[in-house]
C-alpha positions as CSV (number, residue, x, y, z in Angstrom):
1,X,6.5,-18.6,-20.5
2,X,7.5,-16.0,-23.5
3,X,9.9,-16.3,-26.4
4,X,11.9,-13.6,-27.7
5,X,11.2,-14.0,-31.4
6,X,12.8,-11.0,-32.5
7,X,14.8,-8.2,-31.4
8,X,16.7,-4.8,-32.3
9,X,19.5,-4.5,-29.6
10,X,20.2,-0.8,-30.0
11,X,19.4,0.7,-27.4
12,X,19.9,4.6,-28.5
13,X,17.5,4.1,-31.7
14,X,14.1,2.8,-31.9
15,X,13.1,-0.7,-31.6
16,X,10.8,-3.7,-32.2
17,X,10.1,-7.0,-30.3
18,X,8.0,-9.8,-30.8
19,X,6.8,-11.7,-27.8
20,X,4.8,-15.4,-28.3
21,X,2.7,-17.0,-25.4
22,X,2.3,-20.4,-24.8
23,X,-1.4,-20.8,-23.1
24,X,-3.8,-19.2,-25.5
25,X,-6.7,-19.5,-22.7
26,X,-3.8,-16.6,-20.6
27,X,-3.3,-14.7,-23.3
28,X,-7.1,-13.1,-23.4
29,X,-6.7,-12.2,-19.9
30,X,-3.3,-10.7,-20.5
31,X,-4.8,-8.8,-23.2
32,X,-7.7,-7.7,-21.1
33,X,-11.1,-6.7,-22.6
34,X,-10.7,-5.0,-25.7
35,X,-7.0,-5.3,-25.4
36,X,-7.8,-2.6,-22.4
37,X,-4.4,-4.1,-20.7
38,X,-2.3,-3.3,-23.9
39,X,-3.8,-0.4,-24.7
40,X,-3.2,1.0,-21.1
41,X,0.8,-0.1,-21.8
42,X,0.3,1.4,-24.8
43,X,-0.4,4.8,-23.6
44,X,2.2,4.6,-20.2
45,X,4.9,3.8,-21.8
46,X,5.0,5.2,-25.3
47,X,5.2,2.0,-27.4
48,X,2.2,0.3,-30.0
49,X,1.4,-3.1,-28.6
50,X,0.1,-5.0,-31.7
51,X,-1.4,-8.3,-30.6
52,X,-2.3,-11.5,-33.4
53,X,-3.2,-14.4,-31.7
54,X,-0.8,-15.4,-28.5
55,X,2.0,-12.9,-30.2
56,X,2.6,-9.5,-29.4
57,X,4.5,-7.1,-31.3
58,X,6.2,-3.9,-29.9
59,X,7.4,-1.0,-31.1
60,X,8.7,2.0,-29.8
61,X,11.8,3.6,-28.3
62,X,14.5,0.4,-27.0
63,X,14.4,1.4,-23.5
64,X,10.4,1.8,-23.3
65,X,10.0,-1.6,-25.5
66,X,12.1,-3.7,-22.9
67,X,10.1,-2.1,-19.9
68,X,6.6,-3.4,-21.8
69,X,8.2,-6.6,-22.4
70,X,8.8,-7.3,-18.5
71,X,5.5,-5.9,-17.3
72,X,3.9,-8.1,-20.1
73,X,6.1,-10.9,-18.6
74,X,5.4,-10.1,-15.0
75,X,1.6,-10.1,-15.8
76,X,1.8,-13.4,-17.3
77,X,3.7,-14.8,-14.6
78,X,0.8,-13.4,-12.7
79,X,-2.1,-15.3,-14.8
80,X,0.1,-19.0,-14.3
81,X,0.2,-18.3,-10.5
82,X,-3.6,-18.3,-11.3
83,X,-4.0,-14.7,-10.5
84,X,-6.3,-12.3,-12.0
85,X,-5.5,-9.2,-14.0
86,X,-7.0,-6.0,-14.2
87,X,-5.6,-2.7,-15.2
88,X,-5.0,-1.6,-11.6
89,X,-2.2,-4.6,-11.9
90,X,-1.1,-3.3,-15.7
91,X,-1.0,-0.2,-13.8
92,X,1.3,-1.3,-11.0
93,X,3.5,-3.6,-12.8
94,X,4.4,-0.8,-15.3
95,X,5.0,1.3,-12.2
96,X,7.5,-1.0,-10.9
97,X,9.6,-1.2,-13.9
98,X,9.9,1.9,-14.7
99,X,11.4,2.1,-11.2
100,X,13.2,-0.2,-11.5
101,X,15.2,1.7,-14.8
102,X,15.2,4.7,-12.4
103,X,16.0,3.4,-8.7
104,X,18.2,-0.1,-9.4
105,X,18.8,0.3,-5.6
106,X,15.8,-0.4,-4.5
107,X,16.5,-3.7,-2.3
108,X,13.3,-4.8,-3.6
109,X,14.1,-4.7,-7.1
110,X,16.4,-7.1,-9.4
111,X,18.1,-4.6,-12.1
112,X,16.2,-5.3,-15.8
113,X,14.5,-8.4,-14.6
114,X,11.2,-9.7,-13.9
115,X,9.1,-7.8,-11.2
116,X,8.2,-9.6,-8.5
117,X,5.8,-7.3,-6.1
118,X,4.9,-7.8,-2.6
119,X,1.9,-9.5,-1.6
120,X,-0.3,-9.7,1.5
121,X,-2.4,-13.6,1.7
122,X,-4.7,-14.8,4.1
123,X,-7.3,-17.4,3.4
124,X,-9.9,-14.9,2.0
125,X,-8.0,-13.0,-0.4
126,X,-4.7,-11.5,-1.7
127,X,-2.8,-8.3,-2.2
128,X,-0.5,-7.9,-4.4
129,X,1.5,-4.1,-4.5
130,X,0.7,-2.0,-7.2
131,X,3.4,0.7,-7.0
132,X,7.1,0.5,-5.3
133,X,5.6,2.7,-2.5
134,X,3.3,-0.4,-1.4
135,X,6.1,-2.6,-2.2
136,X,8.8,-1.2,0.5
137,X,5.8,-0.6,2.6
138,X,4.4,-4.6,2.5
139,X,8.3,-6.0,3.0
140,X,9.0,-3.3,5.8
141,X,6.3,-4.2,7.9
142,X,7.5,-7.9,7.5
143,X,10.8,-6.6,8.3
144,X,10.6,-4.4,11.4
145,X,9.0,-3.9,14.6
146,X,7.8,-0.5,14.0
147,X,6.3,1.1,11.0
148,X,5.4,4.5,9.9
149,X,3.2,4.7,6.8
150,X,2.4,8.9,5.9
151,X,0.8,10.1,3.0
152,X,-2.4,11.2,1.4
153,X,-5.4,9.2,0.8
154,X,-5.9,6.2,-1.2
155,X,-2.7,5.0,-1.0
156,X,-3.7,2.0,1.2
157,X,-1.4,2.2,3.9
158,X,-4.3,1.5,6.7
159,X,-5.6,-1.1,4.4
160,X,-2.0,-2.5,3.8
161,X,-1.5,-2.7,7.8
162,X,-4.8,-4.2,8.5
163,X,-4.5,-7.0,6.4
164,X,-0.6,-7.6,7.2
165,X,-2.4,-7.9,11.0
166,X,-4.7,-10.6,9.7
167,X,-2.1,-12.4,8.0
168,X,0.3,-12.8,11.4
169,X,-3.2,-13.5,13.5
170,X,-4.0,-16.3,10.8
171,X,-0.4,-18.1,11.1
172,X,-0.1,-17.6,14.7
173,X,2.8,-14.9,15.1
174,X,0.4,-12.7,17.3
175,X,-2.0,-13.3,19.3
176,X,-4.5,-10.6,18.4
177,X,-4.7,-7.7,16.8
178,X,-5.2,-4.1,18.2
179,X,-6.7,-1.6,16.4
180,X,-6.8,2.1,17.3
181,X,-8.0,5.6,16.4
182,X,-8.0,9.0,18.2
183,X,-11.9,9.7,18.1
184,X,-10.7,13.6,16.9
185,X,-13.0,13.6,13.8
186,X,-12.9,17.7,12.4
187,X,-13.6,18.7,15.7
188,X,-16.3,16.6,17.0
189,X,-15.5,14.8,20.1
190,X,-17.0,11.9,21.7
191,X,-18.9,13.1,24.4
192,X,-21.4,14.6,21.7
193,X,-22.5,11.9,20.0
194,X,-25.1,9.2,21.6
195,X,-25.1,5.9,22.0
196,X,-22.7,3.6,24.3
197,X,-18.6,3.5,24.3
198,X,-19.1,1.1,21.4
199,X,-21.6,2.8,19.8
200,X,-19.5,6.1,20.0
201,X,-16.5,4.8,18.7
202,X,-17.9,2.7,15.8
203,X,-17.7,5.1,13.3
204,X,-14.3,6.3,13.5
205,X,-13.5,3.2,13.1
206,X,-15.4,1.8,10.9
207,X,-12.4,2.3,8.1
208,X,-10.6,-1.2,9.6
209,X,-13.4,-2.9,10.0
210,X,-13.8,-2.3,6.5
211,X,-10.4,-3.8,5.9
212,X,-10.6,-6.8,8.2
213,X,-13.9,-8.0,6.6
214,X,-11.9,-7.6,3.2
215,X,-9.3,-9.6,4.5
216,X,-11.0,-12.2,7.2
217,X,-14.6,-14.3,6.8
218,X,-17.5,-12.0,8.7
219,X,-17.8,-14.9,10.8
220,X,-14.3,-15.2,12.2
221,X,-13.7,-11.7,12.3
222,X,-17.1,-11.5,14.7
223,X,-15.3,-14.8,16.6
224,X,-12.3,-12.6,16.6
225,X,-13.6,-9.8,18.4
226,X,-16.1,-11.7,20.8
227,X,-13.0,-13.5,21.8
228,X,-10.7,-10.4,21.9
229,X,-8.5,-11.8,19.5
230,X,-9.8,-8.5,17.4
231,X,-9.8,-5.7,19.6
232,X,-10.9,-2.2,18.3
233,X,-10.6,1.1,20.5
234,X,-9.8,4.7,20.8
235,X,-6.3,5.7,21.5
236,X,-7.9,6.6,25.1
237,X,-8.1,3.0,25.9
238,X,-3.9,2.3,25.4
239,X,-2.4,4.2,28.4
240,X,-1.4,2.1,31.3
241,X,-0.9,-1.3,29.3
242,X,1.6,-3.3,27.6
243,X,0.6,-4.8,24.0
244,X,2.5,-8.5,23.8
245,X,2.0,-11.0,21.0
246,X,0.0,-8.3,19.0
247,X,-0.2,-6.6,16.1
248,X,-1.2,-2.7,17.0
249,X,-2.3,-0.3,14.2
250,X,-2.7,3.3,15.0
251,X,-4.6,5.3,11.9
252,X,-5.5,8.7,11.4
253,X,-2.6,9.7,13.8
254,X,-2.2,13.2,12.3
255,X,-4.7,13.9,15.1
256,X,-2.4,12.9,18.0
257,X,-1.6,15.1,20.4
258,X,2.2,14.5,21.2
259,X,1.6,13.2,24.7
260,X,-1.0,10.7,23.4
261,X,1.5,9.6,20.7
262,X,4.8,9.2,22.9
263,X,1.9,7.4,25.4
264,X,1.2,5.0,22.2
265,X,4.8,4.0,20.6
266,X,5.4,3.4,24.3
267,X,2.9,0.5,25.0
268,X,5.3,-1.5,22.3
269,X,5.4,-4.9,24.1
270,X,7.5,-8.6,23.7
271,X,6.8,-10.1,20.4
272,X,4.5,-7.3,18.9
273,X,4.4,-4.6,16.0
274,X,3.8,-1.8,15.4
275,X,2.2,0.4,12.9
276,X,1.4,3.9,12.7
277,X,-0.3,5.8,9.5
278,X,-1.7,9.3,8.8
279,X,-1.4,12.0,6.5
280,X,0.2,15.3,8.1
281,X,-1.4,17.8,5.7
282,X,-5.0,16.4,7.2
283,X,-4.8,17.5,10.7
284,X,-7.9,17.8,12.3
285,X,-6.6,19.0,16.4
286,X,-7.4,22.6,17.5
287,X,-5.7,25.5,16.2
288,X,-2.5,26.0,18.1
289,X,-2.1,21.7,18.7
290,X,1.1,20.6,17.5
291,X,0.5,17.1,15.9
292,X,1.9,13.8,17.4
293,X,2.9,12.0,14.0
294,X,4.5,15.1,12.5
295,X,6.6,15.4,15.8
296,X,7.7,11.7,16.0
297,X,8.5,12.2,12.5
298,X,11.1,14.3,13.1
299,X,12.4,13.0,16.7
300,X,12.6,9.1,15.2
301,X,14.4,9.7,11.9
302,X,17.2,8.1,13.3
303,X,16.6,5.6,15.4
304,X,17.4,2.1,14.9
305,X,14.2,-0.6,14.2
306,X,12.2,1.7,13.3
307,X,10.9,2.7,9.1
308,X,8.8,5.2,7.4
309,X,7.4,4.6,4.4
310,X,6.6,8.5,2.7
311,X,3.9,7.7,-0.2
312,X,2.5,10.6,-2.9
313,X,-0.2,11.4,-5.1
314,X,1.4,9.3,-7.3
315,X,0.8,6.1,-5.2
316,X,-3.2,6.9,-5.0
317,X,-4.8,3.1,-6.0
318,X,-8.5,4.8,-6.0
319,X,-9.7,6.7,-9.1
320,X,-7.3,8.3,-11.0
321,X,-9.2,11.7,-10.0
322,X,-8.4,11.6,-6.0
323,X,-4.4,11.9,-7.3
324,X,-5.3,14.9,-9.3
325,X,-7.2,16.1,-6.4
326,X,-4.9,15.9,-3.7
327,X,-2.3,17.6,-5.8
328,X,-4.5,20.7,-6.3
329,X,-5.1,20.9,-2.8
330,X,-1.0,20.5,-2.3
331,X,-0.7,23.1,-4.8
332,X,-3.1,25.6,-3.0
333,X,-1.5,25.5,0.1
334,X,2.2,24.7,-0.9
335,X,1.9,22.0,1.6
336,X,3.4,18.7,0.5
337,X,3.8,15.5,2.8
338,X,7.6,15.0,1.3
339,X,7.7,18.5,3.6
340,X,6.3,16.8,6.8
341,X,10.1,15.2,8.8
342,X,12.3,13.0,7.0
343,X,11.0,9.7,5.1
344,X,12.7,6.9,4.0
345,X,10.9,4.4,1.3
């Protein structure tokens, strides 16, 4: 817990706040090497963060001291719940607040308090949201049936919906989990690569495996998929069946024809979810192909159970670079995914 040791209350003129901590052995980790975690708030959100011992001074405009003092709060809320903190978490947390000054509606979000982000647990580990993007993405998929998670890469919608899938396998909601990909890789097409089906369709997929072995021991995952509890296929293998008691993730679908995708949100069985993520600006189908996603986009906007979650550059969790690249290439093209049907966050 903090104490408010002193405060200015204005909140038109500047302002100063000093915060105390109670568990020395936290405060180091709050801190972060170097003071890397306050010198990171520091820079976000316009303030000087001047630590001595477990107290932390702030100065700086009154709005932007009160949004350090509840990511510093959050993040040692974090540390008692006896997670770790690294600046990708500084980095989210200051996200959410400052959200929270400019979107009090968010249903997510209580107005000037503590931020509470979504998580993701299983056994092996657990995600906690780093931007509001994530967070409405996380409780929507907990929420409703179907899903729709669009934007550029990085963001970690397929990672997001892989490991959601592992946590309903793991408490028994589901009875597997269905993972899928059209094998439309910048032209190349099945047929010209060697190997088996399996050994075909491996490396398309080879994205969710990554996210499962993240999420699930190696061994059970292997269990998993021996047993089909885990099943992992090309959108080819969907048509004709009916997918009960499962969770089904469809990734890359940018590259979906539309008859493929109507033939995939159409296997929706009893007791299952789905959900479906891409980035529209990435299509990969032969010239003149009108993509799937884009066009359920814009023919599902409306209708009832279903959500779309839009994320941005600004909601890239890899290196800070890959944001800065993707908005070049938006700004070469004048393409933007907020362009690409209407999105709801």
């Amino acid at each position: 817990m903090t104490r408010n040791l002193r405060s200015q209350p204005d909140q038109s003129a500047a302002a100063h706040l000093e915060l105390a901590f109670e568990d020395n052995r936290l405060v180091s980790q709050l801190y972060g090497e170097f003071d890397q975690n306050l010198a990171l708030i520091e820079q976000r959100l316009g303030v000087q963060a001047n630590s001595r011992g477990n107290h932390v001074m702030l100065r700086g405009g009154a709005n932007a001291v009160d949004q350090a003092r509840r990511a510093l709060e959050s993040l040692y809320d974090m540390l008692e719940e006896g997670k770790a903190v690294g600046p990708a978490d500084v980095d989210g947390v200051i996200r959410m607040v400052q959200s929270e000054d400019s979107q009090l509606s968010l249903p997510t979000l209580e107005k000037r308090g503590k931020v509470r982000m979504a998580q993701i647990a299983t056994r092996k580990a657990t995600i906690v949201a780093r931007n509001p993007a994530q967070d409405g993405y996380i409780r929507a998929m907990d929420r409703f049936e179907m899903v729709f998670g669009v934007g550029p890469a990085g963001t970690g919608k397929t990672y997001l919906a892989v490991a959601h899938a592992a946590t309903l396998l793991e408490r028994g909601e589901i009875n597997r989990i269905i993972l899928s990909r059209p094998a439309v890789e910048a032209g190349e097409r099945l047929g010209f690569l060697p190997g088996d089906m399996k050994e075909k369709v491996d490396p398309y997929l080879r994205p969710l495996y990554d996210a499962l072995y993240d999420m699930m021991q190696p061994e059970v995952v292997e269990r998993c998929i021996a047993s089909g509890a885990i099943e992992v296929a090309p959108l080819a293998f969907m048509r004709g069946r009916t997918l009960a008691n499962s969770a089904v993730i469809l990734d890359e679908a940018q590259n979906t024809t539309s008859m493929q995708m109507k033939m995939f949100l159409t296997r929706l069985g009893e007791n299952s979810k789905m959900i479906i993520t891409g980035d529209p600006t990435q299509v990969d189908l032969p010239r003149g192909e009108k993509s799937g996603l884009v066009e359920a986009l814009h023919l599902l906007s409306d209708v009832e159970g279903i959500h779309t979650t839009r994320f941005t550059d600004k909601d890239v969790v890899r290196h800070a670079l890959v944001a800065r690249i993707v908005r070049a290439y938006e700004g070469a093209t004048g393409k933007s995914p907020a362009s690409e049907g209407k999105l709801e966050v």
